[in-house]
N, CA, C and O of each residue as an XYZ file, in Angstrom:
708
protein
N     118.913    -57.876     82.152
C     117.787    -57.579     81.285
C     118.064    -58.175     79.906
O     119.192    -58.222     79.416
N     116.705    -58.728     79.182
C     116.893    -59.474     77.839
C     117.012    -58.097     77.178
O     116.832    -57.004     77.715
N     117.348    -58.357     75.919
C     116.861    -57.041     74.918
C     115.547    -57.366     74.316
O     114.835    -56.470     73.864
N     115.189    -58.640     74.292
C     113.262    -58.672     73.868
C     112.815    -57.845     75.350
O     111.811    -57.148     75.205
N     113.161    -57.836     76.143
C     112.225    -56.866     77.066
C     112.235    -55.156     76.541
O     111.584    -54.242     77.048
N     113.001    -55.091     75.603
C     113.300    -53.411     75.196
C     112.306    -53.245     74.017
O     112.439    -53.965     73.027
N     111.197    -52.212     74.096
C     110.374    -51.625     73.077
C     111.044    -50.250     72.752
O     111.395    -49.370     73.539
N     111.099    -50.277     71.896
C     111.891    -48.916     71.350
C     110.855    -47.808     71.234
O     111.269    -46.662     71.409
N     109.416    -48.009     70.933
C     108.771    -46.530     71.166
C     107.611    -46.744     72.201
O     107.556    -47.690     72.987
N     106.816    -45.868     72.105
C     105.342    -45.661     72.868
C     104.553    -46.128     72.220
O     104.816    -45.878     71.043
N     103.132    -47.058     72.387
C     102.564    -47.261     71.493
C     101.493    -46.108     70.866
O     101.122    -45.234     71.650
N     101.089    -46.085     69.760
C     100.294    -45.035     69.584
C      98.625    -45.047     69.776
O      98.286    -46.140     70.230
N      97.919    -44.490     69.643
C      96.410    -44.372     69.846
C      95.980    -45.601     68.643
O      96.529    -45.761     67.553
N      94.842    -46.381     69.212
C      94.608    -46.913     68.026
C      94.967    -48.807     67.737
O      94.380    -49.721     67.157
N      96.510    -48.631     68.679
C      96.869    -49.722     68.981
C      96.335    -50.854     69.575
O      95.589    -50.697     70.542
N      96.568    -51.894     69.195
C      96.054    -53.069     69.811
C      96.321    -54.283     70.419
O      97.019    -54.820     69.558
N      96.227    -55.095     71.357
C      96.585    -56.755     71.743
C      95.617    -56.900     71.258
O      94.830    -55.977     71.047
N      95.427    -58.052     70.966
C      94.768    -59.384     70.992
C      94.672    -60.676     71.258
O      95.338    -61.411     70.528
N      93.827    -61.328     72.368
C      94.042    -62.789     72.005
C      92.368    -62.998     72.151
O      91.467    -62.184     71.945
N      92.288    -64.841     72.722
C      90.537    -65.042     72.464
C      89.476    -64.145     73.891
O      88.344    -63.664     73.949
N      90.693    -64.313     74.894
C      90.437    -64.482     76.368
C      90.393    -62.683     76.446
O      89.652    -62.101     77.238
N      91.110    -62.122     75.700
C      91.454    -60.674     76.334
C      91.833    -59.327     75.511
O      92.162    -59.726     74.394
N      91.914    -58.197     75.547
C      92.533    -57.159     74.753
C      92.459    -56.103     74.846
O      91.423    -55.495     75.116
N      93.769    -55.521     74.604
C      93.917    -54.455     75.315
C      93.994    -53.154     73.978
O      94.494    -53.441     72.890
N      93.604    -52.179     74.175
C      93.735    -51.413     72.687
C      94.226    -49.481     73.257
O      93.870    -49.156     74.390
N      94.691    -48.843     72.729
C      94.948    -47.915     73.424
C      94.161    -46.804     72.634
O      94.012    -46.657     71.421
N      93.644    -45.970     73.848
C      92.679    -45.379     73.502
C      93.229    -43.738     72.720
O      94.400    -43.365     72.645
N      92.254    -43.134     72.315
C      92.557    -41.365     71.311
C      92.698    -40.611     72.515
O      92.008    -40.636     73.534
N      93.740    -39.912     72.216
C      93.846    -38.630     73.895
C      92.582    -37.651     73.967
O      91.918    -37.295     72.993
N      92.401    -37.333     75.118
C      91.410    -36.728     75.396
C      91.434    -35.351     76.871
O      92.433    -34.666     76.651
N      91.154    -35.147     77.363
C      91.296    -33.870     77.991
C      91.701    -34.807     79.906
O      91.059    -35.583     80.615
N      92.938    -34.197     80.007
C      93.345    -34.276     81.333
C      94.000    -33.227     82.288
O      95.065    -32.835     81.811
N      93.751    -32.756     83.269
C      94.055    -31.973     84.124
C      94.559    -32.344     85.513
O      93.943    -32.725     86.508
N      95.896    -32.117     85.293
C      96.410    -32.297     86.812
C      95.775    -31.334     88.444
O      96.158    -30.197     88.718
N      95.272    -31.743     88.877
C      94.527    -30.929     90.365
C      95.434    -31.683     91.470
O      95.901    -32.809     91.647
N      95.414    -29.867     92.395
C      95.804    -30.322     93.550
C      95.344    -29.023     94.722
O      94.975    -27.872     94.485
N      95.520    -29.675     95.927
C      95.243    -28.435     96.911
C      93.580    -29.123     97.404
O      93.327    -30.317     97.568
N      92.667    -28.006     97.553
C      91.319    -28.093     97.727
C      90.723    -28.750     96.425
O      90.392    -28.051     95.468
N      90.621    -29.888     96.425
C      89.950    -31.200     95.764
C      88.797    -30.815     95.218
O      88.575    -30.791     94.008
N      87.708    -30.372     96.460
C      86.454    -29.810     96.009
C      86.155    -28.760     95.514
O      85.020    -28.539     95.092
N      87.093    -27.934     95.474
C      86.885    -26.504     94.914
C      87.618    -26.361     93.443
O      87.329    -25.580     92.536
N      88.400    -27.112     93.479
C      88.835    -27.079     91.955
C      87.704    -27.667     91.086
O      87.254    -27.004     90.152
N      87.032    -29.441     91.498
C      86.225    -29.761     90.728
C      84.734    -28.881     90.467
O      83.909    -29.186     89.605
N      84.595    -27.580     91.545
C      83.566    -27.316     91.432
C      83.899    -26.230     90.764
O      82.836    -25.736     90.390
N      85.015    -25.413     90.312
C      85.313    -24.666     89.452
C      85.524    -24.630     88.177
O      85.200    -23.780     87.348
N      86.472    -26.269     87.998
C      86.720    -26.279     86.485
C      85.471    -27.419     86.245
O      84.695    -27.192     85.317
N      85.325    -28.323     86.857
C      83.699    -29.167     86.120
C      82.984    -29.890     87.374
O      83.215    -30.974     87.911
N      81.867    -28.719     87.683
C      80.923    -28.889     88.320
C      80.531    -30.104     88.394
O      80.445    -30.386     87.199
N      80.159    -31.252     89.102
C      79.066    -32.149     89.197
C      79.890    -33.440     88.861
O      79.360    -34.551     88.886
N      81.125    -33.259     88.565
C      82.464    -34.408     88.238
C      82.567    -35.326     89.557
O      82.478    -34.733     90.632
N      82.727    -36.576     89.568
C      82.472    -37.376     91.121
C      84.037    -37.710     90.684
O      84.603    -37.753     89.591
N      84.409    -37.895     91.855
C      85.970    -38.248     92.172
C      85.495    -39.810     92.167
O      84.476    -40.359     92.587
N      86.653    -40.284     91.520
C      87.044    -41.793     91.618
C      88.454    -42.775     92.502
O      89.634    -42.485     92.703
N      87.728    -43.844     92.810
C      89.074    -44.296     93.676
C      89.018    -45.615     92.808
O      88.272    -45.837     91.854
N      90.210    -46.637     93.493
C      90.216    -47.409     92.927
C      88.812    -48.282     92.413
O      87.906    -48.735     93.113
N      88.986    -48.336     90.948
C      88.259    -49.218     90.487
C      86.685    -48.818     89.985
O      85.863    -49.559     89.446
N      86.568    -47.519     90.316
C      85.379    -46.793     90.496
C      84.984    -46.605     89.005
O      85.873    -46.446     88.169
N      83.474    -46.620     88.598
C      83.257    -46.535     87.260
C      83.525    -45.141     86.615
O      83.757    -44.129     87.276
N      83.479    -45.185     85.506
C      83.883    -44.177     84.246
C      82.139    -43.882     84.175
O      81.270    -44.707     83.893
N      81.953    -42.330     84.555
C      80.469    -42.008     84.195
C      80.465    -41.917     82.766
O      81.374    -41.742     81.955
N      78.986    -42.109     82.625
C      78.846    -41.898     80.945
C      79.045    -40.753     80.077
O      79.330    -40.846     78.883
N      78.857    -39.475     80.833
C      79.716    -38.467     79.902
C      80.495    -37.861     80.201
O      80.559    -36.632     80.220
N      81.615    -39.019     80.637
C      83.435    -39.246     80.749
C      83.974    -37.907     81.074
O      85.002    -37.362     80.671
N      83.239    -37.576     81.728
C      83.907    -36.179     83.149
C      84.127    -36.778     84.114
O      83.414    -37.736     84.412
N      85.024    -36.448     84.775
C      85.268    -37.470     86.646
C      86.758    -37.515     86.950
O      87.628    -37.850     86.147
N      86.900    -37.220     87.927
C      88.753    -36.974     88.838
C      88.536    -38.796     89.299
O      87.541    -39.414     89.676
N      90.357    -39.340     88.986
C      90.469    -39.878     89.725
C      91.679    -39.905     90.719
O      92.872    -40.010     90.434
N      91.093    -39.785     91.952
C      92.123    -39.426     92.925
C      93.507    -40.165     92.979
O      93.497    -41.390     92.849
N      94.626    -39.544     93.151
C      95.895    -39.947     93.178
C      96.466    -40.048     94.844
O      97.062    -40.949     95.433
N      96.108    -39.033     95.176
C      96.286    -39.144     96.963
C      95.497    -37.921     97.604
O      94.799    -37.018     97.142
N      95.845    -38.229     98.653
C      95.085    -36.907     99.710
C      94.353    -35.900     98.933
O      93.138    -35.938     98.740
N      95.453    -34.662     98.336
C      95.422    -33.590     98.144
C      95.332    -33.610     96.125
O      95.310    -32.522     95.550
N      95.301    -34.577     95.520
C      95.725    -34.884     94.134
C      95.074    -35.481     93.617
O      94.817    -36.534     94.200
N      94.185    -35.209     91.864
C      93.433    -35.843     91.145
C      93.664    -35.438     90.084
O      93.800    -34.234     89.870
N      93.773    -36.424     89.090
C      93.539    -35.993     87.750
C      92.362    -35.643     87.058
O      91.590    -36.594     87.174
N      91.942    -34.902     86.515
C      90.516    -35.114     86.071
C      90.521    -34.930     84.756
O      91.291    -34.159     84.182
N      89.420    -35.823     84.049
C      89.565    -36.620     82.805
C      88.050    -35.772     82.085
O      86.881    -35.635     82.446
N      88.714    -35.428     81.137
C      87.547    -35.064     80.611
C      87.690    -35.480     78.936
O      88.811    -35.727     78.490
N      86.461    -35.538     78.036
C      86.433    -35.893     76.769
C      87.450    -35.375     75.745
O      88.289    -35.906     75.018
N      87.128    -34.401     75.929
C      88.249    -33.273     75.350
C      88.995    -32.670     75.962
O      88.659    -32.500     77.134
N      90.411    -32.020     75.499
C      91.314    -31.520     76.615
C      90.608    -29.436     76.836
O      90.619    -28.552     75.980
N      90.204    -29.381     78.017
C      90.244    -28.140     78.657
C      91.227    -26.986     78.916
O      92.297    -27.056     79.521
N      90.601    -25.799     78.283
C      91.435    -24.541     77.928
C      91.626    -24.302     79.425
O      90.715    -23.679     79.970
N      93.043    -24.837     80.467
C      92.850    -24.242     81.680
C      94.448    -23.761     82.140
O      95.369    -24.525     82.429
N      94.480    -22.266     82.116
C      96.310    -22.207     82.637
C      96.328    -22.803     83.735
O      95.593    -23.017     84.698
N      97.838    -23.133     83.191
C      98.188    -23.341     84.645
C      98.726    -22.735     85.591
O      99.076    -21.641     85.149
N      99.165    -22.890     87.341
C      99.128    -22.361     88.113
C      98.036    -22.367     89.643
O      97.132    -23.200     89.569
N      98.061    -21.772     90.570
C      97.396    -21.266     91.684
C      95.936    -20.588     91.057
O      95.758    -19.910     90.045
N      94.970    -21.075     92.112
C      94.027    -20.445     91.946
C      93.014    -19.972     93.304
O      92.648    -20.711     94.218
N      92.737    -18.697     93.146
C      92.360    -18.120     94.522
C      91.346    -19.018     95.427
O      91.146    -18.754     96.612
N      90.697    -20.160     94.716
C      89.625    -21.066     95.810
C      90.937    -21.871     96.512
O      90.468    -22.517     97.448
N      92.278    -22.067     96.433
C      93.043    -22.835     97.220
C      93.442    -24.217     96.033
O      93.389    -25.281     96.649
N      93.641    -24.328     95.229
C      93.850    -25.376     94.066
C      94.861    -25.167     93.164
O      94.901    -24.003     92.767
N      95.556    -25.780     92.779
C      96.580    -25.608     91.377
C      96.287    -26.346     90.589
O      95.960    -27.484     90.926
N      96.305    -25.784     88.650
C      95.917    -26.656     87.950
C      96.933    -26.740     87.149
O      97.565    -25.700     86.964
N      97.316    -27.829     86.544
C      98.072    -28.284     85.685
C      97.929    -29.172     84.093
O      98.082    -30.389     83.986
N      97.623    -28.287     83.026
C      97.577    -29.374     81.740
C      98.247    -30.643     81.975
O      99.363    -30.674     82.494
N      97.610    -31.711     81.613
C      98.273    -32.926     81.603
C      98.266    -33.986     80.267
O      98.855    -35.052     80.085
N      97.185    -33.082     79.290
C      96.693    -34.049     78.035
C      98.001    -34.733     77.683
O      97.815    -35.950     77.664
N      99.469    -34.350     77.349
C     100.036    -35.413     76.879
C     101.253    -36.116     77.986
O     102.368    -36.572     77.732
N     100.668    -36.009     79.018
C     101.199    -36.504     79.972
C     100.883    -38.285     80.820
O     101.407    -38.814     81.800
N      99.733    -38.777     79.803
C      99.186    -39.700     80.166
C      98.820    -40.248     78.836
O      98.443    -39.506     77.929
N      98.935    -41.660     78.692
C      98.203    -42.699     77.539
C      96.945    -43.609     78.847
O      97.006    -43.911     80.038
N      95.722    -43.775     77.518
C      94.715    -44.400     78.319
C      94.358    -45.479     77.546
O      93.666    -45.393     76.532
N      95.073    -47.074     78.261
C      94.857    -48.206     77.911
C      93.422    -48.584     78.050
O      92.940    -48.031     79.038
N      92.352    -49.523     77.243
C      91.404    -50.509     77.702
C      91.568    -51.691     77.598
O      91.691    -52.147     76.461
N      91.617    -52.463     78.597
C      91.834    -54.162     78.776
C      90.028    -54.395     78.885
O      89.273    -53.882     79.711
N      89.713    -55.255     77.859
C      88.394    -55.779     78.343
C      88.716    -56.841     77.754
O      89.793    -57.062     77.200
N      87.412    -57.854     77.882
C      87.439    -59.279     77.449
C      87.167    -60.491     78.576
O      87.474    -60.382     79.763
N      86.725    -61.306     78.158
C      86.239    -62.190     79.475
C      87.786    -62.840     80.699
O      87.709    -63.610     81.656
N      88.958    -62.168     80.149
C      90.170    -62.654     80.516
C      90.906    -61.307     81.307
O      91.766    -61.490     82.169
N      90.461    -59.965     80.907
C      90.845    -58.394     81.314
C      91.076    -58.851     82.840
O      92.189    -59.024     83.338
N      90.162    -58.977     83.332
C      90.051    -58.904     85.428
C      91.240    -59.750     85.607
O      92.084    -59.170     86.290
N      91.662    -61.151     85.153
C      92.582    -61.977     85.170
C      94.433    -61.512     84.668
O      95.419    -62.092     85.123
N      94.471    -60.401     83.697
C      95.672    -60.238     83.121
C      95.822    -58.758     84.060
O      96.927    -58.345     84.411
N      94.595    -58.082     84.381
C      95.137    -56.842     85.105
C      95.478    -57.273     86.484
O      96.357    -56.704     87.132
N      94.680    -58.433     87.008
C      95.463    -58.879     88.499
C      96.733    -59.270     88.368
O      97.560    -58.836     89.170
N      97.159    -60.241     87.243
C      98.324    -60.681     87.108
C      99.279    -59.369     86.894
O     100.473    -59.563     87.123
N      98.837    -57.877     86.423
C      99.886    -57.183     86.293
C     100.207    -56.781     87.286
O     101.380    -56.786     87.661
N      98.892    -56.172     88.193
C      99.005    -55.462     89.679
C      99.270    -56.365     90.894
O      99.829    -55.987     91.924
N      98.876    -57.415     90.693
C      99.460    -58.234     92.105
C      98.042    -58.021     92.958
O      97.983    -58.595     94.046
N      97.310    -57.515     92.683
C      96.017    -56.942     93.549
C      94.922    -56.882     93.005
O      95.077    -56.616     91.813
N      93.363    -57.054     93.415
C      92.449    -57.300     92.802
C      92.012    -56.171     92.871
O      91.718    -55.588     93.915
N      91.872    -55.481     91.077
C      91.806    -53.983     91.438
C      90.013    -53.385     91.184
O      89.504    -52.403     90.645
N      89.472    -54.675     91.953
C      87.748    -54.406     92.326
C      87.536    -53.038     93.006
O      86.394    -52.582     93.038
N      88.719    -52.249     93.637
C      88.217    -51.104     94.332
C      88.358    -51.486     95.812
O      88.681    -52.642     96.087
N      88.124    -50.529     96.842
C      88.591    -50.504     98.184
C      89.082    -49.367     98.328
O      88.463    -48.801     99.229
N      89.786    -48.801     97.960
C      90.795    -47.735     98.543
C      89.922    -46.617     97.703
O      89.264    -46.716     96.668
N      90.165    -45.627     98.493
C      90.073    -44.396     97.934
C      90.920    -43.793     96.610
O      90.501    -42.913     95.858
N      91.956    -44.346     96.530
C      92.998    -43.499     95.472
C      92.742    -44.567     94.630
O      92.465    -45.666     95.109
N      92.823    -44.312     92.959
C      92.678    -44.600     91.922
C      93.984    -45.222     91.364
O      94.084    -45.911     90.349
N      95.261    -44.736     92.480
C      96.757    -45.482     92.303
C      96.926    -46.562     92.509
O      96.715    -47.000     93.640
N      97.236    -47.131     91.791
C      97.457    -49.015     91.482
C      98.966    -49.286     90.742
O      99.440    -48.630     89.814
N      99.483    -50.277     91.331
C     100.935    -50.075     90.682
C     100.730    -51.411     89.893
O     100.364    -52.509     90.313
N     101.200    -50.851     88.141
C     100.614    -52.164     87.314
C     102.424    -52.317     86.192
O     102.993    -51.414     85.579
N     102.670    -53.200     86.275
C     104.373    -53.331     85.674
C     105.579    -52.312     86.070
O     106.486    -51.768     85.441
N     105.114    -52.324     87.512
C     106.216    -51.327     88.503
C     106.115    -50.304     87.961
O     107.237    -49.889     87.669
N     104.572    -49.000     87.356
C     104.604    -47.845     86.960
C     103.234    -47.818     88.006
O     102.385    -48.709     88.026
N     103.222    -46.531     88.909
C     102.178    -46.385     89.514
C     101.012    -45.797     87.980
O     101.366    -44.990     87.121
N      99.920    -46.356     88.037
C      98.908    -46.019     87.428
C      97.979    -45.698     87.943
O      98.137    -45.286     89.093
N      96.880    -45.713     87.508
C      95.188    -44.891     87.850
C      94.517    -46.008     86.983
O      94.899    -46.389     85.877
N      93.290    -46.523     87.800
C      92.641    -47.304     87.374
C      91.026    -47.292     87.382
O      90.461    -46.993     88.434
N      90.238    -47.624     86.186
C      88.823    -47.498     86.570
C      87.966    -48.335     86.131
O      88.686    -48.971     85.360
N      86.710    -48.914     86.039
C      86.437    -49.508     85.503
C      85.234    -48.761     84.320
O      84.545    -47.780     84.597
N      85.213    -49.346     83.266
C      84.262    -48.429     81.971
C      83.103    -49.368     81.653
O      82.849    -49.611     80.473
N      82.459    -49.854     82.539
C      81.113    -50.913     82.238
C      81.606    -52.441     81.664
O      81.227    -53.453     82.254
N      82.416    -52.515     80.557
C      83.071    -53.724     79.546
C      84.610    -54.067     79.914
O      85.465    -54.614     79.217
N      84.667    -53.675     80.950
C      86.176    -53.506     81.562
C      86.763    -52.439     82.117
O      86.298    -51.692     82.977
N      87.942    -52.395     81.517
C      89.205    -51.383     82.653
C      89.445    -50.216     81.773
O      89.020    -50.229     80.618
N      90.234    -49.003     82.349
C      91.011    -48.096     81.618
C      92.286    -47.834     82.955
O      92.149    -47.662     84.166
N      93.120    -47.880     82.358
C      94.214    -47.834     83.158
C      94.854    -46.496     82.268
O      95.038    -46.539     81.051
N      95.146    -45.321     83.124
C      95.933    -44.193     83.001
C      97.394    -44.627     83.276
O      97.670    -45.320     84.255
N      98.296    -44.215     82.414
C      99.466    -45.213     82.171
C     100.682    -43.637     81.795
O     100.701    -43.375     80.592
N     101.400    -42.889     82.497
C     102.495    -42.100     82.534
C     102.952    -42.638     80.939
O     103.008    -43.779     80.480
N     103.268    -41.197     80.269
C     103.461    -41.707     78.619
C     104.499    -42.141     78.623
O     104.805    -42.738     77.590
N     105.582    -42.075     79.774
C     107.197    -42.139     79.951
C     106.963    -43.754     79.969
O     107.432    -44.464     79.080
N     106.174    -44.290     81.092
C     106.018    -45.870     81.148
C     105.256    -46.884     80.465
O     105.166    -48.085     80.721
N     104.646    -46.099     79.419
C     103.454    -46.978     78.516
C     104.108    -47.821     77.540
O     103.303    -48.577     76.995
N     105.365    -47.950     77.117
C     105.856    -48.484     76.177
C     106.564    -49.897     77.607
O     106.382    -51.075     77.300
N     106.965    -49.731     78.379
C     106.644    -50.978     79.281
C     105.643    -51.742     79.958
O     105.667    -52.893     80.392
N     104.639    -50.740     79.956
C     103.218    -51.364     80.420
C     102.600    -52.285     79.314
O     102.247    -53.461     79.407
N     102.564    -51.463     78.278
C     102.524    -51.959     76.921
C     102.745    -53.425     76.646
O     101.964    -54.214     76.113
N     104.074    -53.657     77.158
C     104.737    -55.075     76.761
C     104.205    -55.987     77.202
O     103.563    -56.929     76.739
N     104.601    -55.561     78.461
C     103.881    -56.173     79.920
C     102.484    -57.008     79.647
O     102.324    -58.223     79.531
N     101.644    -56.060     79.593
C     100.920    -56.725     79.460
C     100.167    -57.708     77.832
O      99.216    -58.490     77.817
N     100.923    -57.317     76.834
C     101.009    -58.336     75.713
C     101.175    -59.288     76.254
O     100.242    -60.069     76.069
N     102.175    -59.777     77.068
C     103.531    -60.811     77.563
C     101.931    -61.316     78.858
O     101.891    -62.427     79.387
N     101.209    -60.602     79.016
C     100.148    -61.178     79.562
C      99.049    -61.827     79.146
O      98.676    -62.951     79.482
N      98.327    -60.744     78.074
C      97.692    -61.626     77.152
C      97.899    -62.810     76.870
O      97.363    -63.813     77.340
N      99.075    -62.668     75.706
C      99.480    -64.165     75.383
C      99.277    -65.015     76.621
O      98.112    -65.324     76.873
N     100.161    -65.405     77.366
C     100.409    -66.229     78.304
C      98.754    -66.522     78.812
O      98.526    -67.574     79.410
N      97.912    -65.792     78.613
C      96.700    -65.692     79.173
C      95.686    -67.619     78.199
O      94.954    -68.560     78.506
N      96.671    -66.857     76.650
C      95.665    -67.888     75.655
C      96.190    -68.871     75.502
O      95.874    -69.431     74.452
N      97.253    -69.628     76.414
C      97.929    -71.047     76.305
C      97.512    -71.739     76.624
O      96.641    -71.333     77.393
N      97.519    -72.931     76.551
C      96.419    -74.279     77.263
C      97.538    -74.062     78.129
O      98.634    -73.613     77.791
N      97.001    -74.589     79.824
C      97.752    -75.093     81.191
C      98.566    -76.014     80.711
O      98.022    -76.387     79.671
N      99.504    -76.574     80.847
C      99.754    -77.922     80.606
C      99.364    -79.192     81.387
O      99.703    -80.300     80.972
C-alpha cells in the first residue's frame, strides 16, 4: 500500500469532488433506521406507504423509502432522523437507530453512470432486488435521485470510498491519449 492511498479522516457533510464530466458532494445526515425480521410490518408501522428499494431504484420525492439490504433487512431513510428505540417489536421486526452509522454520497453529472460503474464493476441500472452494490470493496446501498446516484456508504468506509472515487473523477477528466 502507497501512503497517498491513506486519508486520515471521514469526509464531512458539505464536501465536494469536482471535475467537468462529474461530482460527487456529500450529503447533511438525515434520518436512518436499521429494519429487520417482517419487512412489511415494520414499514407499515414505523412509515406507512414507504416503497422498498432495490438496486438502483429511485429516491421518492418526499425521501421516505427502505432500501433493501437482503432477504430479511432494510434500511429505511427518512428526511429527518426518527424517535424509534431500539429493539424487538411485537409485529415480528427489530429496529435499530442508524443516523450516524451511514454517510450519503451524490455522484451526478453527465460522467456519474461512468465513474460509479468504474467503482462497482457493475452497471448499477438496477436488476436485483437488494440495494447492495459493492463500490471500492465496501458493500454499499445504491439509488438513483432523478440527476443521478446516492450511494449509502458505512461511515467506517467513507473516507476510502471517498478517495476512490476522487481518484475516479479525475481520471474521468483526462484526454485518452
Amino acid at each position: 500500500m502507497d501512503e497517498r492511498d491513506w486519508i486520515s479522516r471521514t469526509p464531512a457533510p458539505g464536501e465536494r469532488l469536482a471535475g467537468p464530466q462529474a461530482r460527487a458532494e456529500l450529503l447533511a445526515p438525515a434520518g436512518a433506521l436499521l429494519i429487520s425480521g417482517d419487512l412489511d410490518a415494520a414499514l407499515a408501522a414505523v412509515a406507512p406507504g414507504a416503497p422498498m428499494l432495490g438496486l438502483g431504484g429511485a429516491v421518492p420525492g418526499d425521501g421516505t423509502f427502505a432500501l433493501r439490504i437482503g432477504r430479511d433487512r432494510a434500511l429505511l431513510c427518512t428526511p429527518a432522523p426518527l424517535d424509534a428505540a431500539p429493539g424487538w417489536r411485537e409485529a415480528g421486526f427489530a429496529a435499530t437507530p442508524a443516523d450516524d452509522a451511514w454517510l450519503v454520497l451524490r455522484l451526478h453529472g453527465a460522467g456519474a453512470l461512468g465513474v460509479l460503474g468504474a467503482c462497482t464493476g457493475a452497471d448499477p441500472r438496477g436488476g436485483s432486488p437488494s440495494a447492495a452494490i459493492g463500490c471500492a470493496g465496501t458493500v454499499c446501498l445504491l439509488a438513483a435521485d432523478g440527476a443521478g446516484w446516492r450511494l449509502w456508504v458505512p461511515r467506517a468506509e467513507a473516507a476510502a470510498v471517498w478517495l476512490r472515487l476522487g481518484r475516479l473523477i479525475d481520471a474521468a477528466e483526462r484526454p485518452a491519449p
